[in-house]
N, C-alpha and C positions, 0 to 999 in steps of 0.2 A: 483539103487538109485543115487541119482544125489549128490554132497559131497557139504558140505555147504561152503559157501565163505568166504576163508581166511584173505582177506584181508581188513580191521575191517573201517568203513566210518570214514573220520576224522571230526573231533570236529569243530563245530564254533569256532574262536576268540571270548574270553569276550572283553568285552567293559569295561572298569573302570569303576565308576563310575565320578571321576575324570575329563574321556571325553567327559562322555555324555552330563557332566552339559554344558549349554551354558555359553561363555566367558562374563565375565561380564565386560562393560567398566571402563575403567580408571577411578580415580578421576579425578575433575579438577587439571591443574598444572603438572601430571605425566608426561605427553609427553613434552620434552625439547624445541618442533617446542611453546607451548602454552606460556611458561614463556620470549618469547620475547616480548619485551616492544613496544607500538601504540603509536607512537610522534607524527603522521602526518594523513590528509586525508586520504593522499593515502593509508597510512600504514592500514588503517581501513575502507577502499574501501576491498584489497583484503583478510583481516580479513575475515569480513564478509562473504565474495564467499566463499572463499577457507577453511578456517577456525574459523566458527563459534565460537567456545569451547575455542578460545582464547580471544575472545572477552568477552563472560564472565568469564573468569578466571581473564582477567588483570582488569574487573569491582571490584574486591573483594582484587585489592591490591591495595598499596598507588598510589598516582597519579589518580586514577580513573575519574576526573575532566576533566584531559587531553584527557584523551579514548572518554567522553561523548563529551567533545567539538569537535575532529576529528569528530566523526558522526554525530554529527549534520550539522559540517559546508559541509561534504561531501552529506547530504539528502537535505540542501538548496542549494547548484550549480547543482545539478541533476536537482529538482525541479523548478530552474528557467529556464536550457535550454530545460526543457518539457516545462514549461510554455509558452516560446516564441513559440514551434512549435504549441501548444494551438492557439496563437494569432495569428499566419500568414494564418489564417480561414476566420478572418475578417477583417485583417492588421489595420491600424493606429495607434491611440492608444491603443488596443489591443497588440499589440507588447510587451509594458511595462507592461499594466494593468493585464492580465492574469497570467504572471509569480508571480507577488506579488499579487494577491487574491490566487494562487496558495500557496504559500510559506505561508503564513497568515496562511490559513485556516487547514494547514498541523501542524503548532506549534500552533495555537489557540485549534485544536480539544487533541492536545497529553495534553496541559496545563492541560483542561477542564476535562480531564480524569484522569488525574493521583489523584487526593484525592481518587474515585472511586476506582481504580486499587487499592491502600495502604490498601484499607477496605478488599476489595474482595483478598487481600493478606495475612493479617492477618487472616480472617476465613477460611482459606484455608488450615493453618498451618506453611505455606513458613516463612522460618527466615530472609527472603529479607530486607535489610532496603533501606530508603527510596532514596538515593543515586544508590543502585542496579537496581531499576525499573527505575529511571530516566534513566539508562544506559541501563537498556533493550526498553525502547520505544526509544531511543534516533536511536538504531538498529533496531527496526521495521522500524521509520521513514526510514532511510539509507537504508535498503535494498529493500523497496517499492519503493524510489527513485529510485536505480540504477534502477529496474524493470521499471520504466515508461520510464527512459532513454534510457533501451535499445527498448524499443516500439515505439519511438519516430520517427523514419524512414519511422514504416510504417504509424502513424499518421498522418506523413506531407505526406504521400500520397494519404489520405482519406482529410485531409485542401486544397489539391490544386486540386482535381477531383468531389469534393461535392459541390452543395451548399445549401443541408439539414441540417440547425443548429440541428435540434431535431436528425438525423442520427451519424452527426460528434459528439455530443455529447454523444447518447450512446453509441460509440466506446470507446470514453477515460474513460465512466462509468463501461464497460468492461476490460478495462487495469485495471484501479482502483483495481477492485474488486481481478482480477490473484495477482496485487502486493498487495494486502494487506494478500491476503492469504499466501504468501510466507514469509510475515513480522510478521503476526501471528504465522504463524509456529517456526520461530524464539525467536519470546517471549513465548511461550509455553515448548519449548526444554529448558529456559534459570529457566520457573519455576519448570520443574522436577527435574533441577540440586540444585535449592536451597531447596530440600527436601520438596516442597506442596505435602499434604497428599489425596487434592483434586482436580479438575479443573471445579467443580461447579460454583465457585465465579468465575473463569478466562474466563469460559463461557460466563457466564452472562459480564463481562467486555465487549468482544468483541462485541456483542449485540449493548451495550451502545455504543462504540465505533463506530463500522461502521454506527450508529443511527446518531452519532455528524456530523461525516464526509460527510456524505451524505445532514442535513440540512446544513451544510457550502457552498453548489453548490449553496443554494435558499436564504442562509443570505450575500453571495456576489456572487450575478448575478449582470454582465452579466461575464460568466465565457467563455463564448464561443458565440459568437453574439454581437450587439451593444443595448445600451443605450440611452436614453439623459444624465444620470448620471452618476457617478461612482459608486454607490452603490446603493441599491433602496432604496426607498422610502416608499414602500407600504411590509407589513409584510405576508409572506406565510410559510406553508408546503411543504416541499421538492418533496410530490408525488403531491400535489396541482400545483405548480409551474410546475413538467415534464407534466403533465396534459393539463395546459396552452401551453408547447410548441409543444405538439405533437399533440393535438387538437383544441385545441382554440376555442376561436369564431369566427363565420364567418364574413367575412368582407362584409360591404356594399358594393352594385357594384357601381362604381362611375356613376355618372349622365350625361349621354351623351348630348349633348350640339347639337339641329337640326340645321343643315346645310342650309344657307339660299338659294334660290333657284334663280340661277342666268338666267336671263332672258335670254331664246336663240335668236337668229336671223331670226330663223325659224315658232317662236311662230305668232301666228298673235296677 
């Protein structure tokens, strides 16, 4: 008979319980990199990159005016040197015009929305007050900017090798879209932190939002292309208006003009 084996199998390691839980993040403020103070652009350019979480921390202490006016004035310099590579598509006055229909329609859509956002923020549960939100779109804006900024290279590569306005235009309609998802993502991270109980209402914001933003390309055309005007004239739909420029109507063919028949030397 064969003698049974001595030597007894060892035990798993327990696991605490302790360990198994997942680490839960910090408050805001805990980490000492957050409670440094945003005086400048810049300072609130790499805020944003690098460290999000300070940016709304220092929204929720004195000065917060400060924080909001760095990122805005950082999302309109972005904004304007997209803008211009916008305009070097159609060059002239396009040059100036695009960047400020650009910069307009950027702070006309966040104005237009924030009542909106305050509603869908209170039914939400979020203890945001109204200052907080200001400072969270103010960081959407800013970080959508940086995003067209850094797209901006290959923009003016498609402005100076195209000359399909309806083409060049859905490219930046596609930038648009990457950076506002990124700028969303950011206002979204900034309502979990202020304790909303839900993202129903924050849903439906964004809705409303990329609704505003997208009729701002058809309430100032020509955002890419030329005019007789600065602004139009005639009132449309933003799908009505791409409508217009990707298909159109057909153009008369011009009237050709018979050629008078010049007498040869040979004719009798």
């Amino acid at each position: 008979m064969s003698e049974p084996n001595s030597n007894p199998q060892p035990k798993p390691p327990v696991i605490s319980p302790a360990a198994a839980a997942p680490a839960t993040p910090a408050a805001l403020g805990e980490l000492p990199a957050e409670r440094v103070p945003i005086t400048n652009p810049v300072a609130a350019v790499e805020a944003i990159l690098r460290e999000p979480r300070r940016i709304m921390f220092q929204l929720t202490q004195p000065g917060a005016g400060r924080v909001i006016a760095s990122l805005l004035l950082a999302a309109i310099g972005c904004a304007l040197v997209y803008g211009i590579v916008v305009g070097t598509f159609s060059g002239g006055e396009q040059l100036w015009a695009a960047p400020v229909k650009i910069v307009v329609g950027l702070v006309l859509s966040a104005a237009i929305c924030m009542p909106s956002l305050y509603v869908f923020s209170c039914l939400s549960g979020s203890r945001a007050r109204l200052a907080d939100l200001c400072g969270l779109v103010a960081g959407l804006l800013a970080l959508a900017a940086l995003l067209l900024l850094g797209f901006a290279p290959v923009a003016w590569v498609f402005s100076e090798s195209t000359e399909s306005a309806a083409g060049i235009g859905t490219i930046h309609l596609g930038f648009w879209f990457v950076a506002s998802y990124f700028g969303l993502r950011f206002l979204h991270a900034g309502f979990k932190l202020l304790d909303a109980r839900g993202s129903g209402g924050l849903a439906a914001w964004v809705v409303v939002f990329i609704l505003v933003t997208l009729q701002m390309t058809a309430a100032l055309r020509p955002i890419v292309g030329t005019a007789p005007t600065f602004l139009p004239t005639e009132k449309k739909f933003f799908l009505s208006h791409w409508f217009d420029c990707t298909v159109g109507t057909p153009k008369e063919k011009p009237k050709t003009i018979p050629r008078a028949k010049v007498p040869s030397k040979f004719s009798s």
